[in-house]
PyMOL CGO cylinders between C-alpha atoms (Angstrom):
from pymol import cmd
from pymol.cgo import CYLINDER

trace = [
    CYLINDER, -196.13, 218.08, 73.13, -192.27, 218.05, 73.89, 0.3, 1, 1, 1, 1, 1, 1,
    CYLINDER, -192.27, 218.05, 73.89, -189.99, 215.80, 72.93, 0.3, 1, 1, 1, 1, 1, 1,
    CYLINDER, -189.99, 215.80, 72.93, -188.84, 213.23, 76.17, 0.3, 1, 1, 1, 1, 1, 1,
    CYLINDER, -188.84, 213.23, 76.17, -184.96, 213.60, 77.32, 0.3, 1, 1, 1, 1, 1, 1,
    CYLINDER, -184.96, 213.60, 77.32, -183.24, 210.88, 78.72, 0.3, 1, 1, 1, 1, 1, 1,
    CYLINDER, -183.24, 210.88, 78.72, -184.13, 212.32, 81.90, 0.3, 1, 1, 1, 1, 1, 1,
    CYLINDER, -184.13, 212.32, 81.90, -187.33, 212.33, 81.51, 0.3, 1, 1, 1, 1, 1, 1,
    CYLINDER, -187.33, 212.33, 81.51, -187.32, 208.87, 80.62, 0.3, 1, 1, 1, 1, 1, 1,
    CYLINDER, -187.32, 208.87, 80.62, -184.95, 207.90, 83.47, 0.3, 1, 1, 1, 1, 1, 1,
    CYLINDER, -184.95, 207.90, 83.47, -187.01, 209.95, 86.12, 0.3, 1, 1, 1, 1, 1, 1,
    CYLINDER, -187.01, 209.95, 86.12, -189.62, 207.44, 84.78, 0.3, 1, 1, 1, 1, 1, 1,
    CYLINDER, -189.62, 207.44, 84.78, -187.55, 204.14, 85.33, 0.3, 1, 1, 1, 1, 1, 1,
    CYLINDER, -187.55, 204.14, 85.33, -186.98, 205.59, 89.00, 0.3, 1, 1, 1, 1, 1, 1,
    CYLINDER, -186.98, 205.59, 89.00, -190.79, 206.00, 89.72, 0.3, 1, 1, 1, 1, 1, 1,
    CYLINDER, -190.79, 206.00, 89.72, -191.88, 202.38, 88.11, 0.3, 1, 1, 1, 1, 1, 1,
    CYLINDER, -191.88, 202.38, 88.11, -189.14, 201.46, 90.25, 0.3, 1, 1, 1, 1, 1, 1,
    CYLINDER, -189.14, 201.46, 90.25, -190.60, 203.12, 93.46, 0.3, 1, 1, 1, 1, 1, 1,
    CYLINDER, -190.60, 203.12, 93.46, -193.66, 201.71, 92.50, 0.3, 1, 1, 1, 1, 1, 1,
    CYLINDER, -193.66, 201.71, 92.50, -192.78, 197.96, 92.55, 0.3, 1, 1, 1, 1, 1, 1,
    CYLINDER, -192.78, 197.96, 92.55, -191.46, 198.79, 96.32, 0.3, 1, 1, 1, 1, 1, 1,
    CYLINDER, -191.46, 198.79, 96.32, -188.64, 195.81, 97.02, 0.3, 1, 1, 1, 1, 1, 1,
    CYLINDER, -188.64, 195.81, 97.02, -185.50, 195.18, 96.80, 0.3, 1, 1, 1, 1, 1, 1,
    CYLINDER, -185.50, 195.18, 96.80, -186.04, 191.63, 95.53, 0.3, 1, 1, 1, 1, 1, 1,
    CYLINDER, -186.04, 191.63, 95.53, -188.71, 192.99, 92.34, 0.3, 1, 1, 1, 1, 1, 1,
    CYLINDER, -188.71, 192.99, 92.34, -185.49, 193.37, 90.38, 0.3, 1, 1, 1, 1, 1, 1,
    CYLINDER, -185.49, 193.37, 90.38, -185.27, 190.13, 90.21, 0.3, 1, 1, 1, 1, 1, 1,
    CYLINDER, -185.27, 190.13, 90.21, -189.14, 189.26, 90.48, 0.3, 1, 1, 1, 1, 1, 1,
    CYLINDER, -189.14, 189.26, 90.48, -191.09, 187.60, 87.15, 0.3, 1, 1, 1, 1, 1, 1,
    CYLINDER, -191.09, 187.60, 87.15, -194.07, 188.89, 86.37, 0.3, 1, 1, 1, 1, 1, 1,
    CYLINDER, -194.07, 188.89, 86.37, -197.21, 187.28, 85.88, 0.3, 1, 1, 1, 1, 1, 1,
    CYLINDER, -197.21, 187.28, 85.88, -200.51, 188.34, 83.30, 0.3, 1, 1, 1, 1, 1, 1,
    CYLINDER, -200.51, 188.34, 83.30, -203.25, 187.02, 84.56, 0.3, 1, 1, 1, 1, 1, 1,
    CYLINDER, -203.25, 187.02, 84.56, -207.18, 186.76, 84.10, 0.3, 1, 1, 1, 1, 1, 1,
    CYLINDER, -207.18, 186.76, 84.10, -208.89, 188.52, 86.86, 0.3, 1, 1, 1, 1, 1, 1,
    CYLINDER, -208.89, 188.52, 86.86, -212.69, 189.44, 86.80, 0.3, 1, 1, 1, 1, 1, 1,
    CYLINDER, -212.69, 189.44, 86.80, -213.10, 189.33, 82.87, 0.3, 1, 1, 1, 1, 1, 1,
    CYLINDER, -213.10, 189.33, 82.87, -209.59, 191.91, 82.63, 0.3, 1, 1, 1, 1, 1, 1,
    CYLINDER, -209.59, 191.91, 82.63, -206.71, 190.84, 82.31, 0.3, 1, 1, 1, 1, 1, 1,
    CYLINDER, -206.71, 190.84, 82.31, -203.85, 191.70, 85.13, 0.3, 1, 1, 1, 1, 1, 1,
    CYLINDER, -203.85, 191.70, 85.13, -200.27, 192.64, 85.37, 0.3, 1, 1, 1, 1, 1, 1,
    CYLINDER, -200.27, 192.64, 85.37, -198.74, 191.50, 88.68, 0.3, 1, 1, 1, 1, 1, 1,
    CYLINDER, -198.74, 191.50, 88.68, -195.07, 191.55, 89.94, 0.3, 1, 1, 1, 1, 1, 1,
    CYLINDER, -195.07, 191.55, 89.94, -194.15, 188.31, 91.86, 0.3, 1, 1, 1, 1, 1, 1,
    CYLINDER, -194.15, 188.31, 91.86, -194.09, 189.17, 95.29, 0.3, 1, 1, 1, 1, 1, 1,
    CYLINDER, -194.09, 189.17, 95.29, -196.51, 192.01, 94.96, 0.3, 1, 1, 1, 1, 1, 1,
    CYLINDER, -196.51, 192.01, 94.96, -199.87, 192.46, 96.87, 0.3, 1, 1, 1, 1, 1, 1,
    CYLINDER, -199.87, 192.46, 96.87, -201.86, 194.53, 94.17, 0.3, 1, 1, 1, 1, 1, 1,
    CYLINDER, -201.86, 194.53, 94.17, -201.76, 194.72, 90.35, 0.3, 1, 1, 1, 1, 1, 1,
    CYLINDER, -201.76, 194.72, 90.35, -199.17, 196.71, 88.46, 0.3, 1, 1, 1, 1, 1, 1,
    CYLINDER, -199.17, 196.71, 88.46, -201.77, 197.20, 85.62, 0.3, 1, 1, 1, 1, 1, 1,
    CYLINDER, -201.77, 197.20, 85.62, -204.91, 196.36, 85.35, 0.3, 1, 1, 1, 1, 1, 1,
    CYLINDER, -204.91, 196.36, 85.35, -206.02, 196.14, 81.13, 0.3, 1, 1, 1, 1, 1, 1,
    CYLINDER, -206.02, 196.14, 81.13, -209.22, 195.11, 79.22, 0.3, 1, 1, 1, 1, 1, 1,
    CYLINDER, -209.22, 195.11, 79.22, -207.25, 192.47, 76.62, 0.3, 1, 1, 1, 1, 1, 1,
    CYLINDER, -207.25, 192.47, 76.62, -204.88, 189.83, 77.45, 0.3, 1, 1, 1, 1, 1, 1,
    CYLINDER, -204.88, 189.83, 77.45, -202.81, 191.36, 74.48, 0.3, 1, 1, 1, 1, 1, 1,
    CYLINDER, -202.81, 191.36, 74.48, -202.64, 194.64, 76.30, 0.3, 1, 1, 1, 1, 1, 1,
    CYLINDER, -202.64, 194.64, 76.30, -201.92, 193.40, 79.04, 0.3, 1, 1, 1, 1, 1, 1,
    CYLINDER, -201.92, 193.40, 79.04, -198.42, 191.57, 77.70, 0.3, 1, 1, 1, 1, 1, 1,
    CYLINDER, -198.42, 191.57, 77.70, -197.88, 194.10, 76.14, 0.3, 1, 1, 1, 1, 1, 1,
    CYLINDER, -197.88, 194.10, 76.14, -197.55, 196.49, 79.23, 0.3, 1, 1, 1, 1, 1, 1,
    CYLINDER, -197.55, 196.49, 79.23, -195.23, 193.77, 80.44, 0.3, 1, 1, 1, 1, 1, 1,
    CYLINDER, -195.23, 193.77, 80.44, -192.95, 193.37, 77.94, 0.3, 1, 1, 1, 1, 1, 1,
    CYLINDER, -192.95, 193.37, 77.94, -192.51, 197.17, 78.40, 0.3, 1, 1, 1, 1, 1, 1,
    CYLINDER, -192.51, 197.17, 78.40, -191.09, 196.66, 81.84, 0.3, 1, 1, 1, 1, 1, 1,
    CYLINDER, -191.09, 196.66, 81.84, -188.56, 194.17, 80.40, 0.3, 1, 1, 1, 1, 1, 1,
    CYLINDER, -188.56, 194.17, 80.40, -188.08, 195.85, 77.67, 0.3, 1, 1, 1, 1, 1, 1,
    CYLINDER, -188.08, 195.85, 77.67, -186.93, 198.72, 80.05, 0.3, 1, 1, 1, 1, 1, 1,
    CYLINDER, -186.93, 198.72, 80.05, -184.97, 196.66, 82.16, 0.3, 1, 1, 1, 1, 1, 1,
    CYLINDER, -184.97, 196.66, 82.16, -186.96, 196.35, 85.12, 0.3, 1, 1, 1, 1, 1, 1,
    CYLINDER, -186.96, 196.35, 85.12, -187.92, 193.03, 84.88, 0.3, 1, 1, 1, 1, 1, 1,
    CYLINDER, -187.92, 193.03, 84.88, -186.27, 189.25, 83.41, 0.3, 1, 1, 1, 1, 1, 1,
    CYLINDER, -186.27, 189.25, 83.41, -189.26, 187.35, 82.05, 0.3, 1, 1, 1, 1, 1, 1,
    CYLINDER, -189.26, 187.35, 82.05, -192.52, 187.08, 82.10, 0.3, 1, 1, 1, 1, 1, 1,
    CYLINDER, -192.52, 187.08, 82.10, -194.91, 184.26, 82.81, 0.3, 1, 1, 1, 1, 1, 1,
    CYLINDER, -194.91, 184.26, 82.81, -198.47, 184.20, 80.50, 0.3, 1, 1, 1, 1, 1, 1,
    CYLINDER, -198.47, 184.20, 80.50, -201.18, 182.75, 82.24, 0.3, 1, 1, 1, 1, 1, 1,
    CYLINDER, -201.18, 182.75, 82.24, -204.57, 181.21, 80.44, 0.3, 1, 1, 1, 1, 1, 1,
    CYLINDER, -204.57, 181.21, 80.44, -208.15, 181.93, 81.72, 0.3, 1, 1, 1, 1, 1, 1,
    CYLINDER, -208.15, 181.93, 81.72, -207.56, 178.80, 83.98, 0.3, 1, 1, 1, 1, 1, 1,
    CYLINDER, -207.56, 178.80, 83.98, -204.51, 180.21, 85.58, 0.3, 1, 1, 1, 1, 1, 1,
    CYLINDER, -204.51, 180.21, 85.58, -202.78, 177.36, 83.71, 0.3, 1, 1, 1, 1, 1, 1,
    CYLINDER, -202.78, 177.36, 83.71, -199.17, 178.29, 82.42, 0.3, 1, 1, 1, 1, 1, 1,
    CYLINDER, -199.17, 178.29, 82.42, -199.19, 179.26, 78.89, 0.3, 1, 1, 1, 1, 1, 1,
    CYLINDER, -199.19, 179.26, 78.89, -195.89, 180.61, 78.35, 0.3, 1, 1, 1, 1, 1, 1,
    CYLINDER, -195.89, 180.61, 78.35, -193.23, 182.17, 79.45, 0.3, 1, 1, 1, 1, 1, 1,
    CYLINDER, -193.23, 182.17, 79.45, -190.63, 184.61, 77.68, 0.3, 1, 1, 1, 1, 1, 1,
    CYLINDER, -190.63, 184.61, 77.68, -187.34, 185.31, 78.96, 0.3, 1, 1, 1, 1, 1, 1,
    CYLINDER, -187.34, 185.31, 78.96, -185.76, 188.55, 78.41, 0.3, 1, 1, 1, 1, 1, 1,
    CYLINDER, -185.76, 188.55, 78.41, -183.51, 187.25, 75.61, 0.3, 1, 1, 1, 1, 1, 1,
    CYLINDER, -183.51, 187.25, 75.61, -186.99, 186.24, 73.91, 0.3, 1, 1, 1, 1, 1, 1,
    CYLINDER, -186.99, 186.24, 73.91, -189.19, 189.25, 74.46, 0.3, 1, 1, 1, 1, 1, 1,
    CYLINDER, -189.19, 189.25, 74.46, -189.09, 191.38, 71.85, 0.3, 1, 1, 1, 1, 1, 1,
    CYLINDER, -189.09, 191.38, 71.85, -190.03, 187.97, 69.69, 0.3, 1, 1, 1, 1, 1, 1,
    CYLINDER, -190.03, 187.97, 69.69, -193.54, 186.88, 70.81, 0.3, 1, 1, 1, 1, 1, 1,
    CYLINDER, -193.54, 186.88, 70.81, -192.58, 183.47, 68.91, 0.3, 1, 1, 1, 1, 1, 1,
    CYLINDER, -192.58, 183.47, 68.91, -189.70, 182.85, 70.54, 0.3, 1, 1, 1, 1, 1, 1,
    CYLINDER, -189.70, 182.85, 70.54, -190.84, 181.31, 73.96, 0.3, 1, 1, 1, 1, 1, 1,
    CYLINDER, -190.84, 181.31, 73.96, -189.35, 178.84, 77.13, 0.3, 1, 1, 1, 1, 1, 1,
    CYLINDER, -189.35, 178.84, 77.13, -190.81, 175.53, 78.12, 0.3, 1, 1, 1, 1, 1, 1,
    CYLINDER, -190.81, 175.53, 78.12, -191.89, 175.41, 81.53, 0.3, 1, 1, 1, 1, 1, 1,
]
cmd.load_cgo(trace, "trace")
């Protein structure tokens, strides 16, 4: 397997990008969320799922990724209800500890 370049990597930014289609997703939060016994990764504003993962773990984990690149600003952690658990802010991502109040 080869070794990513930064173009690779940006080429990748550009198509998650694409994929959120709107102008406003930049600014969007994203929401996990239990759906159908899976747990889902959805972009306020969006009509479908950005990923769609077995474990609620996986599932932040796939959106602290799009933080983490710079796509998104925070993310909002539902519980099975669809009660707010948490949320974490970009400055408080990469430290699952560190979360906002809603």
């Amino acid at each position: 397997m080869r070794k990513k370049t930064s173009s690779d990597i940006s080429r990748a930014k550009k198509a998650i990008a694409k994929r959120m289609n709107s102008t406003t997703a930049k600014m969007a939060r994203i929401h996990v969320i239990s759906q159908q016994s899976k747990w889902a990764v959805i972009v306020e504003g969006s009509k479908r799922a950005y990923r769609v993962c077995p474990t609620k773990e996986g599932a932040v984990k796939s959106a602290k990724h799009l933080v983490e690149n710079g796509l998104k600003k925070e993310i909002v952690i539902h519980k099975k209800d669809g009660s707010v658990e948490r949320q974490l802010k970009t400055t408080s991502v990469a430290d699952d500890k560190a979360t906002v109040s809603p």
